[in-house]
C-alpha positions in Angstrom: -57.2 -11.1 -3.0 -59.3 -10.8 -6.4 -60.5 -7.3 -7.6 -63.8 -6.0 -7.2 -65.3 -6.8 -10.7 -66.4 -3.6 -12.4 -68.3 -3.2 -15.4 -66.9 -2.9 -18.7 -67.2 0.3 -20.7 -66.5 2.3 -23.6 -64.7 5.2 -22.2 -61.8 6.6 -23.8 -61.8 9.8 -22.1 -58.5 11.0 -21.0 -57.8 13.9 -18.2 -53.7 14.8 -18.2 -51.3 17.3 -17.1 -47.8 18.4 -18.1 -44.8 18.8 -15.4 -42.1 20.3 -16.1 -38.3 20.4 -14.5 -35.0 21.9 -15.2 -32.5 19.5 -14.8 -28.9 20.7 -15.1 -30.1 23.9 -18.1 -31.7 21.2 -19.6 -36.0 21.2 -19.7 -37.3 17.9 -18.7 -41.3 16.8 -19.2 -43.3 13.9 -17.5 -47.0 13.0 -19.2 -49.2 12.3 -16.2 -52.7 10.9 -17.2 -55.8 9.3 -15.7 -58.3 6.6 -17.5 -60.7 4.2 -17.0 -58.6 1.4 -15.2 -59.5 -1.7 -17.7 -58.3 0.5 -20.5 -54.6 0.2 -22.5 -52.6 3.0 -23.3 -49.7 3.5 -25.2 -48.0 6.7 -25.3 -45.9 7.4 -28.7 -46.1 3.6 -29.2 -45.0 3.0 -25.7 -47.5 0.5 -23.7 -48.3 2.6 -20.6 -48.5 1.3 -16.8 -51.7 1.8 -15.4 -52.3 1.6 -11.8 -56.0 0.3 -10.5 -56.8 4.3 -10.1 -56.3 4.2 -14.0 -53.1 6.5 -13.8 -49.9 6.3 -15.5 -47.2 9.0 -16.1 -44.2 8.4 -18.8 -40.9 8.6 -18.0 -38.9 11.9 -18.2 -37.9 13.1 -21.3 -35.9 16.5 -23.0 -39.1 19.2 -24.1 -37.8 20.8 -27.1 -39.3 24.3 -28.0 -42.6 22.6 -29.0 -43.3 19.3 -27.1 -45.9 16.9 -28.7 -47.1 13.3 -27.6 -49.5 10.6 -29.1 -51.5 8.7 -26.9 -53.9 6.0 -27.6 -56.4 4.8 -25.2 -58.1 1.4 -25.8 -61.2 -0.1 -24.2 -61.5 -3.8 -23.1 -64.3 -3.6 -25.5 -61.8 -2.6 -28.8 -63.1 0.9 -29.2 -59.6 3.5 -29.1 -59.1 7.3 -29.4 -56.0 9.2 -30.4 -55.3 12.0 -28.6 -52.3 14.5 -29.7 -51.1 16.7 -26.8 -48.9 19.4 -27.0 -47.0 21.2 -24.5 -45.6 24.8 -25.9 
């Protein structure tokens, strides 16, 4: 069954969180992230999956002292926005 159509717009905004897990000593951290559903995002280069809420979370991966993550969001329409998140 076909989506709902929607709109396009130009909305890059971003809303996130951090979670954290110690796994075996080490300190484990997963992006979770919520965007307009029509937009891209990669996350350190990586092409995100976004479900039809717009959410997506990354996989996993060892937090050093200072955690820090690029992600790009991209509109249907071409506009994008960088983001740089940090985790301390």
């Amino acid at each position: 069954m076909p989506s709902t159509p929607v709109k396009l717009t130009n909305d890059t905004s971003l809303r996130y969180n951090f979670k954290t897990i110690v796994e075996r000593g080490v300190r484990l951290a997963r992006l979770r992230g919520q965007v307009d559903p029509v937009n891209s995002v990669t996350v350190d280069g990586v092409s995100q999956v976004i479900d039809r809420r717009g959410v997506f979370q990354t996989d996993l991966r060892p937090m050093p002292s200072y955690l820090r993550m690029q992600v790009i969001v991209t509109t249907p329409l071409g506009r994008t926005k960088t983001y740089a998140l940090a985790l301390q």
